[in-house]
mmCIF file of the C-alpha atoms, coordinates in Angstrom:
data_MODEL
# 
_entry.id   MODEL 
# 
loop_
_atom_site.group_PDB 
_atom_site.id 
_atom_site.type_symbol 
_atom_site.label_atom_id 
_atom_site.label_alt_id 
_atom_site.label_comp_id 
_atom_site.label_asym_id 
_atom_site.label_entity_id 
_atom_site.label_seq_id 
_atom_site.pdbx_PDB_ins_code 
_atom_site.Cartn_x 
_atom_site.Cartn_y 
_atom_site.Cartn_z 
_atom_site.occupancy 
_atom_site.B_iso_or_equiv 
_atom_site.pdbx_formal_charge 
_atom_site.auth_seq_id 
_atom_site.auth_comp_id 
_atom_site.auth_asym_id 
_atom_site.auth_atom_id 
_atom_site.pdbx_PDB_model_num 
ATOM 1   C CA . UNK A 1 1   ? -19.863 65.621 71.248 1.00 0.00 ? 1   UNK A CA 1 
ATOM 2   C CA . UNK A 1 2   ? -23.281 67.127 69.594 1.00 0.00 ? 2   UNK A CA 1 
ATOM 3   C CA . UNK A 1 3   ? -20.953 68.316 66.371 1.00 0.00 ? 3   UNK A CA 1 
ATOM 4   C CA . UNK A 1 4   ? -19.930 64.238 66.044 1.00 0.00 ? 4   UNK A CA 1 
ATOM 5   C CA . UNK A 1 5   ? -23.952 63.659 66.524 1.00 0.00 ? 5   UNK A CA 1 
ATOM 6   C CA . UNK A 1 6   ? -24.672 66.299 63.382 1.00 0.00 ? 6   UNK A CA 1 
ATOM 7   C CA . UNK A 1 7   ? -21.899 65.083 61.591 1.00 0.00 ? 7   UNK A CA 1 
ATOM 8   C CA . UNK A 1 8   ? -23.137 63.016 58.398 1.00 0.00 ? 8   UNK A CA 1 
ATOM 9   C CA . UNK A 1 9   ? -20.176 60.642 58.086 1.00 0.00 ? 9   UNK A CA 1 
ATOM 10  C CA . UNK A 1 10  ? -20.772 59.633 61.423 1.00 0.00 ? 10  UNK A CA 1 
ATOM 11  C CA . UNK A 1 11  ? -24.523 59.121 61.571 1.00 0.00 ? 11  UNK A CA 1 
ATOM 12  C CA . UNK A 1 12  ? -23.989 56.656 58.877 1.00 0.00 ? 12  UNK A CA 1 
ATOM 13  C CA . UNK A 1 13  ? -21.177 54.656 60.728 1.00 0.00 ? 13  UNK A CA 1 
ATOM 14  C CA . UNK A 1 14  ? -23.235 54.223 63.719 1.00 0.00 ? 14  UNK A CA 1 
ATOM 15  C CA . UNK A 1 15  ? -26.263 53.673 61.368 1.00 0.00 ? 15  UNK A CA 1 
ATOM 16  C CA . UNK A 1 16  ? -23.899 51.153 59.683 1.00 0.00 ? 16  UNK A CA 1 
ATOM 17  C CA . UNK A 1 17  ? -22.841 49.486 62.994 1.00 0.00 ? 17  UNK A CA 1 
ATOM 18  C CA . UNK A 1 18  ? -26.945 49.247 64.672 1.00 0.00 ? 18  UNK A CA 1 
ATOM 19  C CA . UNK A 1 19  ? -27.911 47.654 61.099 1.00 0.00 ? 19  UNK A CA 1 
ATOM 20  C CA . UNK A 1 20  ? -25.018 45.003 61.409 1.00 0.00 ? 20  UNK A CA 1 
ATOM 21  C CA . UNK A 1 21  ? -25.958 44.109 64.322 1.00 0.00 ? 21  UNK A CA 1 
ATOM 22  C CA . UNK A 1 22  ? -29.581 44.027 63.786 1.00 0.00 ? 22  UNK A CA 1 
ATOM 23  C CA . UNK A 1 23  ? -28.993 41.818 60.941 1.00 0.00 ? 23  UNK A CA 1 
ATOM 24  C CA . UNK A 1 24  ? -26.710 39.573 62.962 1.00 0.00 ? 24  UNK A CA 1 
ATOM 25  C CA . UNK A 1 25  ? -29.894 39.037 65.428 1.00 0.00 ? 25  UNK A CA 1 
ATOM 26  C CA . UNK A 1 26  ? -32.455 38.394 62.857 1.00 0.00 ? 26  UNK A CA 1 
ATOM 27  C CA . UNK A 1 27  ? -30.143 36.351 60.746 1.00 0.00 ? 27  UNK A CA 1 
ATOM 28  C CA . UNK A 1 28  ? -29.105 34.177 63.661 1.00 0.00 ? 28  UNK A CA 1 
ATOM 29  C CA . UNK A 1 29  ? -33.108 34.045 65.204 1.00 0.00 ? 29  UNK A CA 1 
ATOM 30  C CA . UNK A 1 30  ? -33.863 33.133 61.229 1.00 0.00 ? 30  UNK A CA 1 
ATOM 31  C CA . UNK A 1 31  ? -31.370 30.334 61.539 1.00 0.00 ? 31  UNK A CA 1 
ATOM 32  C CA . UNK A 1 32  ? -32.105 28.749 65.080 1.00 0.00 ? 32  UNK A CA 1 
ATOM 33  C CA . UNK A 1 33  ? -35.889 28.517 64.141 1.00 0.00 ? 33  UNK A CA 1 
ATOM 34  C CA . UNK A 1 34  ? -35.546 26.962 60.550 1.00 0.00 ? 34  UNK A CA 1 
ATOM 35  C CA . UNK A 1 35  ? -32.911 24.842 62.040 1.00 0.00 ? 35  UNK A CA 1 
ATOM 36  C CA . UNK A 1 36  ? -35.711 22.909 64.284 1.00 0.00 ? 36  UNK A CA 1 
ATOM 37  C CA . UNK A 1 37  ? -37.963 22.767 61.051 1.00 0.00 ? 37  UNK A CA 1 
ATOM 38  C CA . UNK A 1 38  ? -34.966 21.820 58.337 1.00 0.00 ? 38  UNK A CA 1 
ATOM 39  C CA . UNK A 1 39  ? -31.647 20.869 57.806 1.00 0.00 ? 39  UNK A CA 1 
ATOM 40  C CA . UNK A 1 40  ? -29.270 22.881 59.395 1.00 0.00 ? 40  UNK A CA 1 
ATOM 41  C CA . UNK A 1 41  ? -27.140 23.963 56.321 1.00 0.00 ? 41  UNK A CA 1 
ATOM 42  C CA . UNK A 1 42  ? -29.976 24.681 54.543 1.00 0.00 ? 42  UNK A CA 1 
ATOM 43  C CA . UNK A 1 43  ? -31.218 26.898 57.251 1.00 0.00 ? 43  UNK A CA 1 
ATOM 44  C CA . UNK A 1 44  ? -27.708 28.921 57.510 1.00 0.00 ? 44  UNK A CA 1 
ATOM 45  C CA . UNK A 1 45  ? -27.893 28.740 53.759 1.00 0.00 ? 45  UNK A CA 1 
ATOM 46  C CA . UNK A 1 46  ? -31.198 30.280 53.751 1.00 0.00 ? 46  UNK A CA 1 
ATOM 47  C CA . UNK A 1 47  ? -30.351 32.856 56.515 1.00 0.00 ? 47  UNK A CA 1 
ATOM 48  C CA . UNK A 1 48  ? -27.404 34.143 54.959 1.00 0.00 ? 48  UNK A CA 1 
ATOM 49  C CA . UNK A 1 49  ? -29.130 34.794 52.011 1.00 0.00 ? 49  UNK A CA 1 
ATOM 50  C CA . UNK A 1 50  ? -31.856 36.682 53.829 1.00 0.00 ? 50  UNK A CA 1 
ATOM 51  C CA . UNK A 1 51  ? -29.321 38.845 55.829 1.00 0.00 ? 51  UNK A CA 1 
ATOM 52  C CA . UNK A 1 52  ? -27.869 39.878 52.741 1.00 0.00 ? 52  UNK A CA 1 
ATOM 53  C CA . UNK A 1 53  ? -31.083 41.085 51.057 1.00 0.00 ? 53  UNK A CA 1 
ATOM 54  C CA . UNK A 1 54  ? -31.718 42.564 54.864 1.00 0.00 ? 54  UNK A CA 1 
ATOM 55  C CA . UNK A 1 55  ? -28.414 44.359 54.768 1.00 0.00 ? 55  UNK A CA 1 
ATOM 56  C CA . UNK A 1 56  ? -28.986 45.492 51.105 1.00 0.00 ? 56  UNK A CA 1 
ATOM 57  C CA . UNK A 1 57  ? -32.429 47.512 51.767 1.00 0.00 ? 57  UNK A CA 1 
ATOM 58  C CA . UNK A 1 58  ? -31.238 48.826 55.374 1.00 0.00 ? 58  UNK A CA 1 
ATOM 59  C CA . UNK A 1 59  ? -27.784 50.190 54.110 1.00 0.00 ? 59  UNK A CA 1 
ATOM 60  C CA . UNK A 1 60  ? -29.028 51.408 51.047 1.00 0.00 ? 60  UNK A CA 1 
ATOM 61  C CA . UNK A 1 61  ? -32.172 53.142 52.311 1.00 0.00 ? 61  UNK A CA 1 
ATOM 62  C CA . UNK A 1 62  ? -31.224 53.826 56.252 1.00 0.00 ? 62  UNK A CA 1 
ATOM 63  C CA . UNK A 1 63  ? -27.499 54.179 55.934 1.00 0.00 ? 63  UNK A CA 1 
ATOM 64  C CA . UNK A 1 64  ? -26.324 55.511 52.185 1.00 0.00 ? 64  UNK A CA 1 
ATOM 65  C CA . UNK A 1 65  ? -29.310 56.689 51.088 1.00 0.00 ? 65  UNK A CA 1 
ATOM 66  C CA . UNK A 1 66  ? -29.876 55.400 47.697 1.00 0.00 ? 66  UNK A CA 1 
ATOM 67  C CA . UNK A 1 67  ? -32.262 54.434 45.640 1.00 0.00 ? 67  UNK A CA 1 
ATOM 68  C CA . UNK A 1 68  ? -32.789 50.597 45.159 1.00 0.00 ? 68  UNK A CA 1 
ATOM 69  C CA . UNK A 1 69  ? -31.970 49.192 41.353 1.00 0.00 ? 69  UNK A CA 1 
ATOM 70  C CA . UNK A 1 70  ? -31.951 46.110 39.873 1.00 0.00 ? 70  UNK A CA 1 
ATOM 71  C CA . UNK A 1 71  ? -27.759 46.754 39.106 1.00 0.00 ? 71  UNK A CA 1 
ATOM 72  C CA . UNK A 1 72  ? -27.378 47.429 42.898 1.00 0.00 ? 72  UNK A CA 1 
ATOM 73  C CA . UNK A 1 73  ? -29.046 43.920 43.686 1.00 0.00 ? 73  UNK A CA 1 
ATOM 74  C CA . UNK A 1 74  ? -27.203 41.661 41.658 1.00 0.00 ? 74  UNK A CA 1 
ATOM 75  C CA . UNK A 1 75  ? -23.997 43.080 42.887 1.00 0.00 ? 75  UNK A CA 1 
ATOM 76  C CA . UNK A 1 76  ? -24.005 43.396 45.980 1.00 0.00 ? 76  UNK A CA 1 
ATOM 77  C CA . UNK A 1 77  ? -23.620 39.973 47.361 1.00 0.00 ? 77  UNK A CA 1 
ATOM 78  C CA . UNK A 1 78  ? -20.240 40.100 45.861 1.00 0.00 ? 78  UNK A CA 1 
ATOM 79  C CA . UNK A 1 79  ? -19.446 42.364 49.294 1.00 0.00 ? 79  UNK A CA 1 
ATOM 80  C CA . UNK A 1 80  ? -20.275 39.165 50.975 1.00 0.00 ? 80  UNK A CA 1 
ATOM 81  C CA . UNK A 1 81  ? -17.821 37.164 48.874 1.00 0.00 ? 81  UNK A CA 1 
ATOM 82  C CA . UNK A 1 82  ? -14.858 39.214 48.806 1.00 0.00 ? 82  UNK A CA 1 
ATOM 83  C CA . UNK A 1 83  ? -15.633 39.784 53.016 1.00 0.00 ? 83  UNK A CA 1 
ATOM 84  C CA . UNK A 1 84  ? -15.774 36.185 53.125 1.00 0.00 ? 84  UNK A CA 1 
ATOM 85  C CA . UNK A 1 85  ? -12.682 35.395 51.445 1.00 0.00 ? 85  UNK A CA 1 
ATOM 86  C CA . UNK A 1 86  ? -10.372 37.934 53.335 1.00 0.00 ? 86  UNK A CA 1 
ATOM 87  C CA . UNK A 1 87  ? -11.812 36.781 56.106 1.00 0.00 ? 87  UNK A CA 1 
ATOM 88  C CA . UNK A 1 88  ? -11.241 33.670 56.121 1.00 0.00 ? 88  UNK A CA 1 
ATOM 89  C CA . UNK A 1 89  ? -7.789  34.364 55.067 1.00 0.00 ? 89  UNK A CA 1 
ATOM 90  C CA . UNK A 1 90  ? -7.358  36.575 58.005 1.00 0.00 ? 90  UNK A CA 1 
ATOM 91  C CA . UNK A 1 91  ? -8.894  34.067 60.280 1.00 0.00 ? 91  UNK A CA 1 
ATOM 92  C CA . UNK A 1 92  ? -6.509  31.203 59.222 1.00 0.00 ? 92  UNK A CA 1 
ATOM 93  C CA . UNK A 1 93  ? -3.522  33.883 59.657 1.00 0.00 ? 93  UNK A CA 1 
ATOM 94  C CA . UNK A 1 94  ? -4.716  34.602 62.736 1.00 0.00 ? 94  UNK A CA 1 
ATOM 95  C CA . UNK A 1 95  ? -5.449  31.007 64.020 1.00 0.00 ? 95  UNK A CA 1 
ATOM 96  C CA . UNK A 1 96  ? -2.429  29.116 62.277 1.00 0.00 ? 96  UNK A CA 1 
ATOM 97  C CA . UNK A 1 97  ? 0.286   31.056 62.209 1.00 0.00 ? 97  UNK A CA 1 
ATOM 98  C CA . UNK A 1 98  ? 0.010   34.170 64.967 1.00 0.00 ? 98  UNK A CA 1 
ATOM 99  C CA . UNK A 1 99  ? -1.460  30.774 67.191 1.00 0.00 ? 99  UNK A CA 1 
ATOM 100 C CA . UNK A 1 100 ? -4.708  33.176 68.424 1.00 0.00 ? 100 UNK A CA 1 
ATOM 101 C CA . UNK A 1 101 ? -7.568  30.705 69.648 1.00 0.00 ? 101 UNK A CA 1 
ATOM 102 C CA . UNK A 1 102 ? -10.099 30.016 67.534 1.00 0.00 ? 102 UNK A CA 1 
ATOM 103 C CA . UNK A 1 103 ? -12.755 30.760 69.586 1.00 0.00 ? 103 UNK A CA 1 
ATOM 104 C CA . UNK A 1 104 ? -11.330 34.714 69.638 1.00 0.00 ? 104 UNK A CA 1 
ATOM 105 C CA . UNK A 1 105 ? -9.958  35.034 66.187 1.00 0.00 ? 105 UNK A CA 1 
ATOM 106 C CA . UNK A 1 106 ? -13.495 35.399 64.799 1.00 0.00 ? 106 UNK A CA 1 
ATOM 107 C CA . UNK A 1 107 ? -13.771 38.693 66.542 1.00 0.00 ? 107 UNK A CA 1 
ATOM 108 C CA . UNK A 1 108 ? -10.754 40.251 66.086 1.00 0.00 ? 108 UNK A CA 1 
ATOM 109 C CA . UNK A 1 109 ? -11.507 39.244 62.092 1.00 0.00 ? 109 UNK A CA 1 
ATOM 110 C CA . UNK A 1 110 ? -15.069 41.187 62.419 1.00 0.00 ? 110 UNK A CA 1 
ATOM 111 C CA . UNK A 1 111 ? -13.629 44.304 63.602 1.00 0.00 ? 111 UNK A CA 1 
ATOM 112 C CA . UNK A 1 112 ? -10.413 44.341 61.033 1.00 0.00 ? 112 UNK A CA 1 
ATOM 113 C CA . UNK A 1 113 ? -12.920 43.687 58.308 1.00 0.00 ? 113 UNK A CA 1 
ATOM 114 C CA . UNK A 1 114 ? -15.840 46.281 59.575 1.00 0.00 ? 114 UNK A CA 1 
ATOM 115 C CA . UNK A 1 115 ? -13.599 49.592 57.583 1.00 0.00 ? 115 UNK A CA 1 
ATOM 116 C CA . UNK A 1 116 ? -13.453 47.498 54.552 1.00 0.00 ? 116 UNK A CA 1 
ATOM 117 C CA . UNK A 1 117 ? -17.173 46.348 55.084 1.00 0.00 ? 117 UNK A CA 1 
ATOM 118 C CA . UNK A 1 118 ? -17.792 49.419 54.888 1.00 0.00 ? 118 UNK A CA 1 
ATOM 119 C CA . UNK A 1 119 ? -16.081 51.115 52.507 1.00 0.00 ? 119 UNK A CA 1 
ATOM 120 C CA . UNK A 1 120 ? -17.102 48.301 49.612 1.00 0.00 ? 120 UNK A CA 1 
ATOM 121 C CA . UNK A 1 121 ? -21.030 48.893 50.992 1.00 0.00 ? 121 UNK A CA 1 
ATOM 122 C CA . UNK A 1 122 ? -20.557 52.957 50.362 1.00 0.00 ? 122 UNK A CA 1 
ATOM 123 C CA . UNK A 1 123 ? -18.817 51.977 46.981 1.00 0.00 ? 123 UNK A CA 1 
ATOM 124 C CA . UNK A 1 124 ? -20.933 49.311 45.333 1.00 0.00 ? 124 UNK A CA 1 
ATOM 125 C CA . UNK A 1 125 ? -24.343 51.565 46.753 1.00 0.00 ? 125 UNK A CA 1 
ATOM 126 C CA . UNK A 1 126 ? -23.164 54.412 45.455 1.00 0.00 ? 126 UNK A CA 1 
ATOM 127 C CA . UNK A 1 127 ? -21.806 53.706 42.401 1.00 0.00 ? 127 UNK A CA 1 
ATOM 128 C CA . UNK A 1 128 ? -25.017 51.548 41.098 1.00 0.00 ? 128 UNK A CA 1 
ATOM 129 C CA . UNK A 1 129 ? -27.560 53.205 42.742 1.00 0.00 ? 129 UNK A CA 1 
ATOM 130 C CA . UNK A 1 130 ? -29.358 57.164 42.197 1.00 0.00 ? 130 UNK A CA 1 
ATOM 131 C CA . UNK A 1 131 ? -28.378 58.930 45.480 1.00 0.00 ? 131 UNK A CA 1 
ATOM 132 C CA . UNK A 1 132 ? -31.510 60.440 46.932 1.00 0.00 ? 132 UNK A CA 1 
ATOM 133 C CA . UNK A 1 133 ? -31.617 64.334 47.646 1.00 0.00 ? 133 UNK A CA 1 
ATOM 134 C CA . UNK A 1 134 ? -30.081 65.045 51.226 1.00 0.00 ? 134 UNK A CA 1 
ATOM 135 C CA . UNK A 1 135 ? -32.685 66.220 54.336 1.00 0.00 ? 135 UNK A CA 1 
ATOM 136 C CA . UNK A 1 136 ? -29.932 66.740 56.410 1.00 0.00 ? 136 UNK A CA 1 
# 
């Protein structure tokens, strides 16, 4: 168990995993308060947008370790869009034609999409950003 703990890859999968779910709290908290003060699609609209800047700075300082760069920030809300698009597709498989209720399909759609969430965060960070020497 302590050689998983020391083990890079993992540290930044469960680094990966506490910032997605920190950034589903905020995001949601962001959302429920502007939604008393404002419309509520302009609320999720500006939520969304401030959980992707969130998830930007934690995954690319806490979890990959890169510098930030102007590059980095323009593309990496297309993570967000191609996430969004398979996942919807998935969710519509899953709903229409495999007949799973709605209210469950959402979550099986999270966890199918987390390796890919992943993987595209590790490639767009990487590949547009200076890593930053190791410490560990």
């Amino acid at each position: 168990m302590n050689t998983l703990k020391n083990n890079p890859q993992v540290r930044r999968w469960i680094s990966f995993l506490i910032g997605g779910g920190l950034n589903t709290g905020l995001t949601y908290c962001l959302y429920l308060l502007l939604s008393y003060l404002i419309d509520y699609q302009i609320a999720y609209a500006i939520a969304y947008v401030a959980g992707i800047v969130f998830a930007y700075f934690f995954n690319s300082k806490v979890v990959f370790k890169v510098e930030h760069s102007l590059l980095g920030m323009l593309i990496y809300p297309t993570i967000y869009l191609v996430q969004y698009i398979f996942g919807a597709l998935l969710l519509n498989l899953l709903v229409e034609h495999l007949h799973l209720h709605k209210a469950i399909a959402p979550i099986l759609v999270i966890l199918l999409l987390l390796p890919s969430s992943y993987l595209l965060n590790k490639i767009v960070l990487k590949a547009t950003h200076k890593t930053k020497p190791a410490k560990d």
